[in-house]
VEXDREN-2710 file (C-alpha; in Angstrom, 1 decimal):
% VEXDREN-2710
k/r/px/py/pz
1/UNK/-14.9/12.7/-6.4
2/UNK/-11.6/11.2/-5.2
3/UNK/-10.8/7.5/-6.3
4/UNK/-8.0/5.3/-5.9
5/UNK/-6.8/3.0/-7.7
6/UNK/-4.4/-0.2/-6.9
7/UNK/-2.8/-2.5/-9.4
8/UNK/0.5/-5.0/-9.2
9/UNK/-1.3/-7.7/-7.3
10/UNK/-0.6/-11.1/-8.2
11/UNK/0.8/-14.6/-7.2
12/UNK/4.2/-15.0/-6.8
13/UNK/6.7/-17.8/-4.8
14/UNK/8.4/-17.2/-1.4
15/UNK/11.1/-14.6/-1.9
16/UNK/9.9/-13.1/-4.9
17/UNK/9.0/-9.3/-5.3
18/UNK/6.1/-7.4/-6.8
19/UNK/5.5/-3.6/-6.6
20/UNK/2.1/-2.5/-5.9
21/UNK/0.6/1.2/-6.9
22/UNK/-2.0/3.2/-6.3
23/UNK/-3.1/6.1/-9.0
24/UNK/-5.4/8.4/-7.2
25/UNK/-7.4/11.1/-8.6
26/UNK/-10.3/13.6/-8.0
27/UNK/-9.8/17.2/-6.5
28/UNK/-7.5/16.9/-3.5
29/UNK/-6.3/19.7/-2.0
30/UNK/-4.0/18.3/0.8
31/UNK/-2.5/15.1/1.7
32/UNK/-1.2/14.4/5.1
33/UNK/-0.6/11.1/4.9
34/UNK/-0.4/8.1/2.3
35/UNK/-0.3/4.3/3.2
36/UNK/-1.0/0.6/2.6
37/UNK/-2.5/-1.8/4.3
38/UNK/-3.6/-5.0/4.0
39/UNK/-6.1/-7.8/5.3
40/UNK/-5.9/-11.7/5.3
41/UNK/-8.3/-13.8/5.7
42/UNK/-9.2/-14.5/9.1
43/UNK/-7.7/-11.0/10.1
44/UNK/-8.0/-7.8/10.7
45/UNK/-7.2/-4.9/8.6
46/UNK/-3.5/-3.9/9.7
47/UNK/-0.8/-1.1/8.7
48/UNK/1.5/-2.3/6.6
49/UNK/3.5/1.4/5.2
50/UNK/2.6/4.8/6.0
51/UNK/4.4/7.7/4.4
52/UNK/3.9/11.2/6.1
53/UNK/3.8/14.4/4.6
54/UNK/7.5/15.4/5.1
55/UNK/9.1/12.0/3.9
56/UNK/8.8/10.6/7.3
57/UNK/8.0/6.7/6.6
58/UNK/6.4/3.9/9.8
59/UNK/6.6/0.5/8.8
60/UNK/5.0/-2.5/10.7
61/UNK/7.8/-5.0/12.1
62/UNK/6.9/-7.3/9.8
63/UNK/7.9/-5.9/6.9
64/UNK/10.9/-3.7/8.0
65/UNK/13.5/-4.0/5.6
66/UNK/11.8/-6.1/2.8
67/UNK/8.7/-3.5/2.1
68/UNK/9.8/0.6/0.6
69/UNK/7.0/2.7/0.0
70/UNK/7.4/5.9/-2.0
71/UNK/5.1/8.6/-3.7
72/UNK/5.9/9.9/-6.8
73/UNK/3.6/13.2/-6.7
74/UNK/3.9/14.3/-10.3
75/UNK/1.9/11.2/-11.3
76/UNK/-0.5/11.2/-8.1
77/UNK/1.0/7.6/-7.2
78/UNK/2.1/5.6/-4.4
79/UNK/3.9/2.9/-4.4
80/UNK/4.6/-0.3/-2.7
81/UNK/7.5/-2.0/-3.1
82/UNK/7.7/-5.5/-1.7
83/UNK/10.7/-7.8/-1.5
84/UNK/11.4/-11.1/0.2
85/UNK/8.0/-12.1/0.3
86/UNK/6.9/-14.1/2.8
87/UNK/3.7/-16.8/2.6
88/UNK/2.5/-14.9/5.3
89/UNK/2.0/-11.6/3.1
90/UNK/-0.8/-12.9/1.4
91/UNK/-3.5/-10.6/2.1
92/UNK/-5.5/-8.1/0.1
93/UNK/-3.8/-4.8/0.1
94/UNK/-5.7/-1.3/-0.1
95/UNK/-4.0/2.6/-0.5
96/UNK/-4.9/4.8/1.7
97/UNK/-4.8/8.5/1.1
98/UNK/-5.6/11.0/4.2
99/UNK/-6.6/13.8/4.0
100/UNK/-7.7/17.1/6.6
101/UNK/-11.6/16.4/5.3
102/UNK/-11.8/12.4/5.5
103/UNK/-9.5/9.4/4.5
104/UNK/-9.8/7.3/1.2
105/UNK/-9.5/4.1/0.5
106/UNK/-8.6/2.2/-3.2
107/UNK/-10.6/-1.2/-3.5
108/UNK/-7.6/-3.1/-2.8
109/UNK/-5.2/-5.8/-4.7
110/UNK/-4.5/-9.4/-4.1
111/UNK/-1.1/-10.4/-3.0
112/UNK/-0.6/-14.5/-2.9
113/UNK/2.5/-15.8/-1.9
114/UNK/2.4/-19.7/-2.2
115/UNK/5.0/-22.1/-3.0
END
């Protein structure tokens, strides 16, 4: 059984950072792909970081140049890295891991940025 699991979440003022990670375990075999997304309220669920297998990263607009996500595999965790925050990246984030048999998804971490 494959779970992940996010922490870092938090409240924090406009500007501020926070770094979000995601521990996943269970028997994997491959992973094509690891990401984060996130959902206000309101909103849809959109892509906030993916990181490919190969290093090759695709960030939404909105968080070009403030947001670095990063794997470190010997500790099966990704990371989120999240600077400049903005009042509009409150949201509930969730890891994703993908996989060739079926994607997972952690239960997600609140992010609050309020003033």
């Amino acid at each position: 059984q494959v779970q992940l699991v996010e922490s870092g979440g938090g409240s924090v003022q406009p500007g501020g950072s926070l770094r979000l990670s995601c521990a996943y375990s269970g028997t994997i075999f491959v992973i094509n792909a690891v990401g984060w997304f996130r959902q206000a309220p309101g909103k849809q669920r959109e892509m906030v970081a993916v990181l490919v297998r190969g290093d090759s990263t695709t960030y939404a607009d909105a968080v070009k140049g403030r947001f670095t996500i990063s794997r470190d595999n010997a500790k099966n965790t990704v990371y989120l890295q999240m600077n400049s925050l903005k009042l509009e990246d409150t949201a509930v984030y969730y890891c994703n891991v993908i996989t060739p048999v079926q994607p997972y998804w952690g239960q997600g971490t609140q992010v609050t940025v309020s003033s």
